[in-house]
MARLUMBA-318603 format. One line per field, with one value per residue: residue number from 1; x, z, y of N, C-alpha, C in turn. Coordinates in steps of 0.1 Angstrom, whole numbers, plus 5000, padded with zeros to 4 digits. Last residue first. Layout:
<sites>
i <- c(NUM;...)
npx <- c(X;...)
npz <- c(Z;...)
npy <- c(Y;...)
capx <- c(X;...)
capz <- c(Z;...)
capy <- c(Y;...)
cpx <- c(X;...)
cpz <- c(Z;...)
cpy <- c(Y;...)
</sites>
This chain:
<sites>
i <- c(340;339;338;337;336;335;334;333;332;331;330;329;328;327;326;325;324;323;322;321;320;319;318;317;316;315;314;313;312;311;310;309;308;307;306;305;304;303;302;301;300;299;298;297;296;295;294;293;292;291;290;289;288;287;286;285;284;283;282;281;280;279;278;277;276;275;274;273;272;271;270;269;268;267;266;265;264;263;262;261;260;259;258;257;256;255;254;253;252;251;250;249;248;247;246;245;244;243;242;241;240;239;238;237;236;235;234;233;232;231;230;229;228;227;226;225;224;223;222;221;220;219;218;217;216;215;214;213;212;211;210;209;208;207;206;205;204;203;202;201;200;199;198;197;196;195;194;193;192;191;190;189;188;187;186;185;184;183;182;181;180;179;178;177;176;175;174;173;172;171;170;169;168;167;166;165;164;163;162;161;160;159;158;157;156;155;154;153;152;151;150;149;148;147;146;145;144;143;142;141;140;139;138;137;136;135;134;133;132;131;130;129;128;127;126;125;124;123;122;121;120;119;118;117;116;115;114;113;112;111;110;109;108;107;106;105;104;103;102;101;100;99;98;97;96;95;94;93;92;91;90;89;88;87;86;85;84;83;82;81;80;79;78;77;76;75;74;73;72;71;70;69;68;67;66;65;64;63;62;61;60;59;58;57;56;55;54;53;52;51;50;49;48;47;46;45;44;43;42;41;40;39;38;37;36;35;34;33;32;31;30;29;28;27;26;25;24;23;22;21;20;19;18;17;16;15;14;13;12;11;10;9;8;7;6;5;4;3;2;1)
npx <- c(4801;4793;4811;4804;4778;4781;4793;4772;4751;4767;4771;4741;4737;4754;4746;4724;4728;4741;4723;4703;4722;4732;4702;4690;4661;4671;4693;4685;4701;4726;4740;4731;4750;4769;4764;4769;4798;4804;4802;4808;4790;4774;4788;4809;4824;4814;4798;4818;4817;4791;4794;4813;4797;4774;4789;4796;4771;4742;4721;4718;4693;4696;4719;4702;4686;4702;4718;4711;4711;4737;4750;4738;4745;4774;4769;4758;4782;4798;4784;4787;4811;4816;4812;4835;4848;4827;4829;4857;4849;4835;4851;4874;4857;4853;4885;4885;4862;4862;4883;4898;4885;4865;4876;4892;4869;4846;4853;4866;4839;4820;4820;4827;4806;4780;4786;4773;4752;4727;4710;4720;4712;4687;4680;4684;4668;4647;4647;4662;4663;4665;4694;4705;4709;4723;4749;4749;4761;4780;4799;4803;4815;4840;4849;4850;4870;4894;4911;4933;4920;4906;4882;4882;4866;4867;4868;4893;4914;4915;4912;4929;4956;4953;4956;4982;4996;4991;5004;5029;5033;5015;5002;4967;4967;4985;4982;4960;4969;4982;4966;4948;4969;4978;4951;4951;4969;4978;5002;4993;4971;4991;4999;5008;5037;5042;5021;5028;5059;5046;5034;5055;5073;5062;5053;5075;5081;5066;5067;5086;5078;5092;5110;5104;5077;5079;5073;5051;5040;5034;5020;5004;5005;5006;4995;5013;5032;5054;5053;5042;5069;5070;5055;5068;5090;5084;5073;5101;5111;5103;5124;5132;5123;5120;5092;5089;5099;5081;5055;5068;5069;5052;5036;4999;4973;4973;4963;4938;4931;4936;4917;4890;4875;4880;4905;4918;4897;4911;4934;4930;4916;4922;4926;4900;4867;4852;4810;4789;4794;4804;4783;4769;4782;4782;4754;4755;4793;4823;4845;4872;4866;4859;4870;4874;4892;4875;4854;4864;4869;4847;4833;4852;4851;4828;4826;4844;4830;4812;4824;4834;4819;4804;4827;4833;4809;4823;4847;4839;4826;4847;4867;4868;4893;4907;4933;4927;4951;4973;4971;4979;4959;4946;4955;4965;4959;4944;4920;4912;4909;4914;4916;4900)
npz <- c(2470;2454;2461;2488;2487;2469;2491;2509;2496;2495;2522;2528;2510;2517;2542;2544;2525;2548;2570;2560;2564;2581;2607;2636;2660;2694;2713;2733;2724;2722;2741;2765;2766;2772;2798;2813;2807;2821;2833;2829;2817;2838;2860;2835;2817;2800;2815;2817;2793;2790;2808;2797;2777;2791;2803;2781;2771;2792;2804;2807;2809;2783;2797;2813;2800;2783;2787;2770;2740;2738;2747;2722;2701;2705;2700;2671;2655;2664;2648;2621;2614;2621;2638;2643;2657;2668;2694;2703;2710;2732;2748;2746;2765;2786;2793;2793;2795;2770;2752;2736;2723;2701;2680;2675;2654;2671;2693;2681;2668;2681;2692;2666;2649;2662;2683;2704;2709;2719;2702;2698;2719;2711;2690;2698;2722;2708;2687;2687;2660;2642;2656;2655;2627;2620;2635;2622;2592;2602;2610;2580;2566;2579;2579;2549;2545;2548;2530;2535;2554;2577;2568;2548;2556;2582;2576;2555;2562;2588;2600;2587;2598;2621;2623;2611;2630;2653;2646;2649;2678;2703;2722;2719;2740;2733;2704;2707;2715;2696;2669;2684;2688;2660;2646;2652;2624;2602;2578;2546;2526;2500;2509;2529;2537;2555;2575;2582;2594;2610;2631;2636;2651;2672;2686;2695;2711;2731;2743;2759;2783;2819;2836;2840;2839;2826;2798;2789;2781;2801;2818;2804;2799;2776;2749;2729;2727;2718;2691;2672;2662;2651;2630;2613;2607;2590;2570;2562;2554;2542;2548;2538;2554;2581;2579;2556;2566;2583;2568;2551;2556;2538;2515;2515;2522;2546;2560;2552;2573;2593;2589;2596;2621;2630;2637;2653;2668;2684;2687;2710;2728;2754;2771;2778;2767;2749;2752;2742;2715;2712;2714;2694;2672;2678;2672;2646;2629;2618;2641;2651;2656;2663;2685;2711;2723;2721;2737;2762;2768;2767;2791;2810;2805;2812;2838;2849;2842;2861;2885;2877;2877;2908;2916;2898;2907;2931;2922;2905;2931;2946;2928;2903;2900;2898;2896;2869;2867;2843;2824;2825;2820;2843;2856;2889;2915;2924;2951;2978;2993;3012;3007;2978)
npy <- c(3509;3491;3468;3467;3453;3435;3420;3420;3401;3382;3369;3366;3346;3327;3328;3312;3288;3279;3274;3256;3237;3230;3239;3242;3246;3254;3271;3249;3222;3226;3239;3221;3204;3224;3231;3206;3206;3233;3254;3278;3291;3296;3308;3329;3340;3352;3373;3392;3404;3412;3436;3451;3460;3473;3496;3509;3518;3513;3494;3466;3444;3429;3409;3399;3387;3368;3342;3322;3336;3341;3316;3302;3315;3306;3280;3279;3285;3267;3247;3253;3240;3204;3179;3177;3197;3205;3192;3193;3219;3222;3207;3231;3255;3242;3244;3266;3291;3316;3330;3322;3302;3304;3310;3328;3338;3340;3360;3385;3387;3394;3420;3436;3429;3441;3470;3492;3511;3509;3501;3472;3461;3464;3448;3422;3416;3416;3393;3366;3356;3378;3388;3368;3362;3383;3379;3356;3364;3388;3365;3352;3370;3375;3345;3343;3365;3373;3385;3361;3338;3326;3321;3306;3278;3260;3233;3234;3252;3251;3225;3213;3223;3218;3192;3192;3200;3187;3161;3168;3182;3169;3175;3173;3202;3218;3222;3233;3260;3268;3265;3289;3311;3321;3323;3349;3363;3344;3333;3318;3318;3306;3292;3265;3261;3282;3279;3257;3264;3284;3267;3251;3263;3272;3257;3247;3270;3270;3248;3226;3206;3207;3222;3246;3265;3290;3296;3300;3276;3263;3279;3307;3335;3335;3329;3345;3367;3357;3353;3369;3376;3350;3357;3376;3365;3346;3356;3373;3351;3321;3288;3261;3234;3217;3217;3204;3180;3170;3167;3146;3121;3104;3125;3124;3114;3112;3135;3131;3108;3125;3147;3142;3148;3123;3116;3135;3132;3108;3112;3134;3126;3107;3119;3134;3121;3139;3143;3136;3148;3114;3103;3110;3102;3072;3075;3078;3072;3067;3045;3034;2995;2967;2957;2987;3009;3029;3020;3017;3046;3058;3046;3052;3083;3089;3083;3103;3125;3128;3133;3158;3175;3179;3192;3212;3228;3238;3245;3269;3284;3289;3304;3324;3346;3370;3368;3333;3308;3298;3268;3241;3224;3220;3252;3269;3267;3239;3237;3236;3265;3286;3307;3325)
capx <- c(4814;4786;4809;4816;4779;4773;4798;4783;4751;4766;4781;4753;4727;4753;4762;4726;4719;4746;4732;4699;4715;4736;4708;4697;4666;4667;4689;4684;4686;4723;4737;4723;4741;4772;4762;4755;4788;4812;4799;4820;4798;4766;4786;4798;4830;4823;4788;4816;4827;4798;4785;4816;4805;4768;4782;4808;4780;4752;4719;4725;4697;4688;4722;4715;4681;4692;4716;4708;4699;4731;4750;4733;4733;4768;4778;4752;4766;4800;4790;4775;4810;4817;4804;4826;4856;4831;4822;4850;4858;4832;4844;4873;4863;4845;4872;4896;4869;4855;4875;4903;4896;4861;4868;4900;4886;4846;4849;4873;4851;4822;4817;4834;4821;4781;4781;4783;4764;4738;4705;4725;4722;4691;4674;4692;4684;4651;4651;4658;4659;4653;4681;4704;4701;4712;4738;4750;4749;4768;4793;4795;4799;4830;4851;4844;4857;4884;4902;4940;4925;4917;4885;4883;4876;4864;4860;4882;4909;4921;4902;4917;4951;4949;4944;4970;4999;4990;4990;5024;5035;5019;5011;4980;4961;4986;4998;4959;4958;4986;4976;4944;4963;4986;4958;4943;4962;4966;4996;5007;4968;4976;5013;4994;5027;5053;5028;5020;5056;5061;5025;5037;5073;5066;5041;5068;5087;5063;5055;5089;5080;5079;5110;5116;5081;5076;5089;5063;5046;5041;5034;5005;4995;5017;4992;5003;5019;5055;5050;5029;5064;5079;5053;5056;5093;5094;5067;5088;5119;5099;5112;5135;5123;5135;5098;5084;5099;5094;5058;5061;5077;5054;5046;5013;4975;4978;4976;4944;4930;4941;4929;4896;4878;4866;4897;4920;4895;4892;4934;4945;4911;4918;4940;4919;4884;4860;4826;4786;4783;4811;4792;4761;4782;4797;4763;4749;4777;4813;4835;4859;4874;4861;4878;4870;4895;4883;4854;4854;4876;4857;4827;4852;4864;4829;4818;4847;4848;4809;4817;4842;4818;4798;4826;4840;4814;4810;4850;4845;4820;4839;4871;4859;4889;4895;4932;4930;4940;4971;4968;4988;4969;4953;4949;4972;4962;4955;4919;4920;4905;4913;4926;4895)
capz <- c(2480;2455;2446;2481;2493;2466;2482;2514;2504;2479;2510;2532;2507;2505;2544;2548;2523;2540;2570;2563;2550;2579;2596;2632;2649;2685;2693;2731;2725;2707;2727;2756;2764;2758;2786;2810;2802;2807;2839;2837;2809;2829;2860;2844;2825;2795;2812;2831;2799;2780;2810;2810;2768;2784;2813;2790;2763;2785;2802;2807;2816;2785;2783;2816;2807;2777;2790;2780;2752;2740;2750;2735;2701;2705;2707;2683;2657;2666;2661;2629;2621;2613;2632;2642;2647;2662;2688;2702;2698;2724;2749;2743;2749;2781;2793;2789;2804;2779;2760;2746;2731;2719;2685;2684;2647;2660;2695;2690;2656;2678;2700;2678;2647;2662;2670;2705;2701;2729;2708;2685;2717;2725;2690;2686;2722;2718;2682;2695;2670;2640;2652;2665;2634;2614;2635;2634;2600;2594;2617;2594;2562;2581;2591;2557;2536;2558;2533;2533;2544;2583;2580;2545;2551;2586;2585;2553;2545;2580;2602;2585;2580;2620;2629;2605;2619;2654;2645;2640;2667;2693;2725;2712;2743;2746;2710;2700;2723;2705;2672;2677;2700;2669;2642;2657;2638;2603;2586;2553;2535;2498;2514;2520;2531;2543;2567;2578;2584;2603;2623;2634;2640;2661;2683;2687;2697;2722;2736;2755;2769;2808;2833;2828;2843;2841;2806;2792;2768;2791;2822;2802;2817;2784;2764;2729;2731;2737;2702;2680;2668;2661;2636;2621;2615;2603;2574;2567;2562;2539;2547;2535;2541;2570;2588;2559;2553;2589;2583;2546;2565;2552;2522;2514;2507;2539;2561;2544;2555;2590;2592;2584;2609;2628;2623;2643;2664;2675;2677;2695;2720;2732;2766;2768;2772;2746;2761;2756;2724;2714;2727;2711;2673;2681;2685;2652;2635;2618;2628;2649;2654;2652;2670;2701;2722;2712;2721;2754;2769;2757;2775;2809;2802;2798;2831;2853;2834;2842;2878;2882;2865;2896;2922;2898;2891;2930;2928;2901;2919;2948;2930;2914;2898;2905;2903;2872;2871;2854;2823;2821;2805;2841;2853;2874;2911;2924;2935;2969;2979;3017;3004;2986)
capy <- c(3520;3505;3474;3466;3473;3445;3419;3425;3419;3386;3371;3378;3361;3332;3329;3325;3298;3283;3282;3270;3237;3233;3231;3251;3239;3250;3277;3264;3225;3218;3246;3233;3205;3218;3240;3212;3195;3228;3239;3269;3283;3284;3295;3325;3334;3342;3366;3381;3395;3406;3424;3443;3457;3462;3483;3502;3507;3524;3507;3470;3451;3439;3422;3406;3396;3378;3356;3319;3334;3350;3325;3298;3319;3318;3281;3274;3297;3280;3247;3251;3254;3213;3185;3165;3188;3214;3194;3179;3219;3229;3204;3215;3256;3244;3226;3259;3283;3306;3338;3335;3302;3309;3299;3320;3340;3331;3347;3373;3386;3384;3411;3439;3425;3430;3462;3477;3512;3509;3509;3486;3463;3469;3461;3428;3419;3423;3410;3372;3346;3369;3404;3374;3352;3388;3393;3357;3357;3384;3373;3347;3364;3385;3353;3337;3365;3373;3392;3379;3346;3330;3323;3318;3283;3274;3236;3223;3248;3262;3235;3208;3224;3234;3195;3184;3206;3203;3164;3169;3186;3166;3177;3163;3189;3214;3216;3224;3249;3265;3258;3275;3307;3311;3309;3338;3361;3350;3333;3324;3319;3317;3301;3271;3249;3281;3295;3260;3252;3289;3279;3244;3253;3282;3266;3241;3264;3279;3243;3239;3209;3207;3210;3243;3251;3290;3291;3317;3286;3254;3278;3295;3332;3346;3326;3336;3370;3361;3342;3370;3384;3351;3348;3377;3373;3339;3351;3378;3357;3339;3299;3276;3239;3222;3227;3213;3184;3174;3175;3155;3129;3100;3117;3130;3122;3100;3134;3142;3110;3112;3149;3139;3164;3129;3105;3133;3146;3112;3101;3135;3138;3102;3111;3141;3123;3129;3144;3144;3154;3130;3100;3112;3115;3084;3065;3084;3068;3075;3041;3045;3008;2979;2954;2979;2991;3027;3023;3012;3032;3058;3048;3040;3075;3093;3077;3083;3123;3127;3119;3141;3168;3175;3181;3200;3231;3229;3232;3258;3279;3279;3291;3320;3334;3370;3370;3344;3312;3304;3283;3251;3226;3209;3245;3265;3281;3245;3234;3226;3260;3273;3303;3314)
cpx <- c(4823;4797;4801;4817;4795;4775;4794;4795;4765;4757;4779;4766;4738;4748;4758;4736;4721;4740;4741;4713;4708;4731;4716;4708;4676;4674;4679;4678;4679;4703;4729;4722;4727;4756;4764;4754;4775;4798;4795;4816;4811;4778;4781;4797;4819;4828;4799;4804;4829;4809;4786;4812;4817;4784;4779;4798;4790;4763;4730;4719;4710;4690;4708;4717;4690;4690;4712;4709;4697;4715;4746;4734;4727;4754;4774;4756;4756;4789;4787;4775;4795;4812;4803;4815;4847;4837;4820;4838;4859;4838;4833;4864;4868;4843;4866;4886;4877;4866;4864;4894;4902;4873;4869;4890;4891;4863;4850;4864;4858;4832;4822;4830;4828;4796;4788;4778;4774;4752;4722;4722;4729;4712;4682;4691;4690;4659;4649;4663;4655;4650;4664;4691;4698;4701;4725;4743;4746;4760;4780;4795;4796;4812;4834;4839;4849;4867;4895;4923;4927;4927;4896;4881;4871;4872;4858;4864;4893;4914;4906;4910;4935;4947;4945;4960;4986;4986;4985;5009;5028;5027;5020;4991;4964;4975;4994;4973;4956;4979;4982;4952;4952;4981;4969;4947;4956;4966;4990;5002;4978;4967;5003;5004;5014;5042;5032;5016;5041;5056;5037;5036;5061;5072;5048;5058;5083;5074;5057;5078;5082;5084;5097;5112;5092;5079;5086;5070;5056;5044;5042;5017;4999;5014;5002;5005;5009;5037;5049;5035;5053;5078;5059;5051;5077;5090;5070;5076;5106;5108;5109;5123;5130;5134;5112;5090;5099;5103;5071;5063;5077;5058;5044;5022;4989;4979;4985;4958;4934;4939;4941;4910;4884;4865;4887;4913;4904;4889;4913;4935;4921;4914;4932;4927;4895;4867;4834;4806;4785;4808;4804;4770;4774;4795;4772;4749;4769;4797;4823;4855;4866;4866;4877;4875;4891;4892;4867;4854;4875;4865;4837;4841;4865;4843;4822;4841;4850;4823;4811;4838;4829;4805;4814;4838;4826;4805;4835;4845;4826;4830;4855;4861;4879;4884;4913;4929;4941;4959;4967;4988;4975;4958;4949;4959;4968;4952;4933;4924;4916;4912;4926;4907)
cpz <- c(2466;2459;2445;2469;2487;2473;2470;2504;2505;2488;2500;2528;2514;2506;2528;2546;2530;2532;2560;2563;2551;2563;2589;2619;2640;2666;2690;2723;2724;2713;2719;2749;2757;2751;2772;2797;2805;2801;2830;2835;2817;2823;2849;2846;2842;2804;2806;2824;2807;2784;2805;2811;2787;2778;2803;2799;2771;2781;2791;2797;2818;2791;2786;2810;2814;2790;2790;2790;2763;2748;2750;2745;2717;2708;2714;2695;2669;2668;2669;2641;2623;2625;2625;2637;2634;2649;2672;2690;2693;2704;2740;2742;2739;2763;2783;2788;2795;2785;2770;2754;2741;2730;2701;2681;2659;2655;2683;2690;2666;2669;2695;2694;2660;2660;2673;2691;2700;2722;2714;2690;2706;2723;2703;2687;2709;2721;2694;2687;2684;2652;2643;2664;2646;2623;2633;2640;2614;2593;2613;2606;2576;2575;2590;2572;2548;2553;2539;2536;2545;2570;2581;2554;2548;2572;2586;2561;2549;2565;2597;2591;2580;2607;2621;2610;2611;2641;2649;2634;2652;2681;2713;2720;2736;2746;2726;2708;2719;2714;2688;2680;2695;2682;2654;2653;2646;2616;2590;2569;2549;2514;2503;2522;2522;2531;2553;2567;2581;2585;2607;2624;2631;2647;2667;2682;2694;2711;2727;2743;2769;2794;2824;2826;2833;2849;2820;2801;2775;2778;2812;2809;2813;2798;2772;2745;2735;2737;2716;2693;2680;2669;2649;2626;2624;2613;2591;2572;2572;2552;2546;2534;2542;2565;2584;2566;2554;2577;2582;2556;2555;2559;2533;2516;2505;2526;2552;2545;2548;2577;2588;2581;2595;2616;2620;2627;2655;2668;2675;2685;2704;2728;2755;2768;2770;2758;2756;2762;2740;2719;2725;2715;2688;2678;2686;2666;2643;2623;2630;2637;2652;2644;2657;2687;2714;2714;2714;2740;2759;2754;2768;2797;2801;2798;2820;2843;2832;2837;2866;2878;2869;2885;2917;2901;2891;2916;2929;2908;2908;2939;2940;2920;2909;2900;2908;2885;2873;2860;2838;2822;2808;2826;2847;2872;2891;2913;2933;2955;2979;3004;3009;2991)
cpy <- c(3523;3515;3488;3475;3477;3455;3433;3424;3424;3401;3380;3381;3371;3345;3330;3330;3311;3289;3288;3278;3250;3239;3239;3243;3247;3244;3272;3271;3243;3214;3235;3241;3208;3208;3234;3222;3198;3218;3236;3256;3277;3281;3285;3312;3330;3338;3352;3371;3385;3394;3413;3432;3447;3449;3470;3491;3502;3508;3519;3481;3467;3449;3431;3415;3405;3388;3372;3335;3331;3351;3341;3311;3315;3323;3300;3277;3289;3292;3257;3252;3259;3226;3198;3170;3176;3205;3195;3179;3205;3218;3212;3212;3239;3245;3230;3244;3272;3299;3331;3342;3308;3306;3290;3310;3333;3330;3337;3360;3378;3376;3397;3426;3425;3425;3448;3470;3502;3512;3520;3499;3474;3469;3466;3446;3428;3427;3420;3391;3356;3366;3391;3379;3356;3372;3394;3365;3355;3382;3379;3354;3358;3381;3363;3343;3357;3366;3386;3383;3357;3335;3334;3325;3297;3279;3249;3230;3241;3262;3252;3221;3222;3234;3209;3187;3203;3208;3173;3165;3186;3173;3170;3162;3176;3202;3215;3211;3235;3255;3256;3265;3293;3304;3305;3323;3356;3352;3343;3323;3326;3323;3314;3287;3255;3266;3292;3269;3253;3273;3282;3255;3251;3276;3269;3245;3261;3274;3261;3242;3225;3208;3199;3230;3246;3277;3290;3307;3295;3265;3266;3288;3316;3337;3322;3330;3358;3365;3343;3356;3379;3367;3348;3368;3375;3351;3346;3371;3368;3345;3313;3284;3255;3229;3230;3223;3197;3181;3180;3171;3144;3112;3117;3124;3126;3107;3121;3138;3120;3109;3135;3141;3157;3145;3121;3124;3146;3123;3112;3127;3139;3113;3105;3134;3128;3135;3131;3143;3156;3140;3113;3113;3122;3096;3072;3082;3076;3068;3058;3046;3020;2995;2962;2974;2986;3013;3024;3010;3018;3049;3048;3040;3060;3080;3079;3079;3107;3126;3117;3131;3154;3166;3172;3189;3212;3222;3229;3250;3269;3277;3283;3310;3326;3358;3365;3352;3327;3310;3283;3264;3235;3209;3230;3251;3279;3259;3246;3225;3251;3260;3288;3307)
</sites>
């Protein structure tokens, strides 16, 4: 579209792709503008106040419906608890850190995955000299992480987390505090030598799929696309590498605040709001395309309707059910272990 006002680079940096829909984003735009004016003169608001952020059923609406990006650092720091972990330490703990003497193998595999992490980014592949240099500090972050839980080291998907993270703080060391909290606290065993977490919650996902909708569940096994292969990227980036850049924040606002419940919401939406799609699809390359464009459709461009809808869609979805599930499929999958 070459008439499109909407620049070829996103407002963090990512390069639009060749076959980027551009009037569907600017109608997609010219909508949430005015949910940005309004969220920002709310936020505004709030955080001036004498009181300060205060957990409440009030700040858990006003999150819902969108934190601004010039207060995403400070609320996603109180809300995951990051601010209170970070007091458990020295002052300069961080910078501690990064001095320290590190695994040489740890350095190495890190500094492997750095030309990979969003290559299409002009604050990582050098495209704007005059910008931060955001893959170093990527490589600080993960390297001093690495060297800090060092039962964990680093994990694939961790660098496209951190990175995203460093583009919207632009912080360093609230990079470092956000990814602890959602390393140990929010996703643990995520991102361990075996995954544990990672693979119980696919798992459940599978098995909430094949309850909440067994049309799909049944159609897709039909087709040969398993479940890990769909959803291992989505849950291990937390949909980073794979929804619109808003949409993925405005996900992760979430997320912070309300733990990984999130995520099976986030999914289940997407699979219902597209059911007839997936139906539709006849053989595994069409269904495993369908997939794709479906992460890049109008419902998840238009960021604040779909956030919407994860938290009506699923319906009722407690953390209190979940874990219950995430046991039974722990202790299955623990049991086929011990048989094999």
């Amino acid at each position: 579209m070459a008439s499109s006002y909407i620049s070829k680079y996103d407002e963090y940096g990512f390069e639009r792709p060749p076959d980027f829909d551009y009037a569907t984003y600017e109608n997609f735009m010219s909508q949430y503008l005015k949910v940005l004016a309004l969220r920002s003169k709310k936020w505004s608001s709030i955080m001036s106040s004498s009181k300060g952020l205060k957990r409440s059923s009030s700040l858990k609406a006003d999150i819902r419906k969108g934190i601004p990006l010039e207060h995403r650092e400070k609320v996603w720091m109180f809300v995951s608890g990051a601010y209170e972990e970070q007091k458990k330490y020295p002052y300069d703990f961080y910078t501690d850190l990064v001095s320290a003497r590190h695994e040489k193998e740890l350095e190495d595999t890190i500094r492997t995955d750095m030309p990979r992490t969003f290559p299409e980014n002009i604050f990582f592949n050098g495209t704007d000299p005059t910008g931060p240099n955001f893959q170093k500090q990527l490589f600080r972050v993960l390297v001093a992480y690495g060297h800090h839980n060092q039962n964990v080291g680093y994990c694939q998907g961790m660098n496209y987390i951190a990175g995203l993270l460093l583009l919207v703080t632009k912080n360093e060391e609230s990079t470092f505090w956000l990814l602890k909290m959602l390393v140990e606290n929010i996703l643990p065993d995520y991102y361990s030598t075996t995954m544990d977490g990672l693979l119980t919650d696919i798992d459940v996902i599978s098995e909430l799929v094949k309850l909440r909708y067994p049309d799909v569940s049944a159609h897709m096994a039909n087709l040969g696309l398993p479940w890990p292969v769909i959803t291992t990227k989505w849950f291990i980036c937390l949909f980073c590498e794979v929804l619109p850049t808003e949409t993925v924040l405005r996900i992760w606002d979430c997320l912070f605040n309300e733990g990984s419940k999130i995520l099976f919401r986030v999914a289940l939406t997407i699979i219902s709001l597209h059911r007839a799609e997936i139906m539709a699809c006849e053989q595994f390359p069409e269904l495993s395309d369908c997939l794709k464009q479906i992460m890049k459709s109008p419902t998840t461009v238009h960021c604040h309707k779909f956030i919407d809808q994860i938290f009506k869609v699923p319906g009722k979805l407690s953390m209190k059910a979940l874990t219950k599930m995430r046991r039974n499929m722990a202790k299955c999958r623990h049991m086929r272990r011990y048989h094999d």
